[in-house]
C-alpha positions in Angstrom: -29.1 -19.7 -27.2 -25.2 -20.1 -27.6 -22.5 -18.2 -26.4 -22.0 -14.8 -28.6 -19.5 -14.5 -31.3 -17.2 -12.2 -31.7 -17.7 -11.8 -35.5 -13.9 -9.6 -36.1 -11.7 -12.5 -33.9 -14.1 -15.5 -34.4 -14.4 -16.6 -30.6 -16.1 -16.3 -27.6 -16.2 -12.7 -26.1 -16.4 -12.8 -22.2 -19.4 -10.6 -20.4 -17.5 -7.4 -19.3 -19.1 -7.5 -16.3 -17.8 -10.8 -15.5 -14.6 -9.2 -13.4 -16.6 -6.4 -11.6 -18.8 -9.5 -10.7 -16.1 -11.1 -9.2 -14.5 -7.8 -7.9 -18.1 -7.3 -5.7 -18.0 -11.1 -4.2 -13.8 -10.6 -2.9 -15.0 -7.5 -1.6 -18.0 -9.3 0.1 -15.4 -12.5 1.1 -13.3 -9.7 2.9 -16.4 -8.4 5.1 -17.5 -11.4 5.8 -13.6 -12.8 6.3 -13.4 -9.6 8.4 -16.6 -9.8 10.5 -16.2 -9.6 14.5 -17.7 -13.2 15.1 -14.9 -14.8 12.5 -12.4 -12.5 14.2 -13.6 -13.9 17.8 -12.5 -17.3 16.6 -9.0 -16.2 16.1 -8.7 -13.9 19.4 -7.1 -16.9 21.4 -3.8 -17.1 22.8 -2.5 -19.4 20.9 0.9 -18.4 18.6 1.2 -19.6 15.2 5.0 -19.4 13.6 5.5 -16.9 17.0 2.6 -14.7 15.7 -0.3 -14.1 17.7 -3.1 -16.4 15.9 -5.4 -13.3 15.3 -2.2 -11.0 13.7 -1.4 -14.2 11.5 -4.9 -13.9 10.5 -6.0 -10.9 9.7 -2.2 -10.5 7.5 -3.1 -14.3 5.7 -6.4 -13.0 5.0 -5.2 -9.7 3.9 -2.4 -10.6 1.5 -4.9 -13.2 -0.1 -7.6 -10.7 -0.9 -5.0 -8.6 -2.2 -3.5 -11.6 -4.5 -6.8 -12.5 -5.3 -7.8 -9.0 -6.8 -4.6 -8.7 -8.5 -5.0 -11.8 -10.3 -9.1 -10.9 -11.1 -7.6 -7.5 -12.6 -4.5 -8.8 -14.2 -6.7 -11.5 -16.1 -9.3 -9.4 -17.1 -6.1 -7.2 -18.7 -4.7 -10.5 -20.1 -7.9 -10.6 -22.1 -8.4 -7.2 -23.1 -4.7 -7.4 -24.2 -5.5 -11.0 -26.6 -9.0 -9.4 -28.2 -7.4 -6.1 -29.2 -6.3 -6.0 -32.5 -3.0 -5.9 -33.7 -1.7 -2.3 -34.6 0.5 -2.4 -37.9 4.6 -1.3 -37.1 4.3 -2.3 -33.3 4.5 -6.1 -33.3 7.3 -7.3 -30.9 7.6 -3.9 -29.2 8.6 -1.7 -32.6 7.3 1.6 -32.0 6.6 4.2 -34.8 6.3 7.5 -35.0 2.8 8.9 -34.7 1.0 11.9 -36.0 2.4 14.0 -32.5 6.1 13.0 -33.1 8.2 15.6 -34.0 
């Protein structure tokens, strides 16, 4: 079996569930980031940059779950924006008037 053809753009079309997928596993990397015996690891007193270790990682690992959801989201958008078609009058950021215009 091959990959599925989108038969109105001619390429590939990506599972839709493919970004919930990855969605479930950053939320799964958090808990598991977040679990007490990772955390016990960090509890030391040891500074990093003058920052407790166990502050500097609980922020690290917070702002990269957060960048990492943004990009899974904002690529996922990136793709729904390249396989919609294009709407006549609103290339390049034109914008007609519609039915609801007065």
């Amino acid at each position: 079996m091959g990959s599925a053809i989108n038969a109105t753009a001619g390429r590939p079309m990506l599972r839709p569930s493919r970004t919930r997928e990855l969605l479930i596993a950053l939320f799964l990397l958090g808990a598991l980031a977040f679990a007490p015996p990772l955390l016990i690891i960090f509890n030391k007193a040891t500074r990093i940059l003058g920052i407790p270790a166990l502050y500097f990682y609980l922020f690290a690992v917070w702002a990269a779950l957060i960048a990492l959801v943004a990009l899974a989201v904002e690529r996922r958008r990136a793709d729904d924006d390249e396989s919609a078609p294009e709407i006549p009058g609103r290339e390049h950021g034109q914008v007609t008037r519609g039915p609801t215009d007065a």
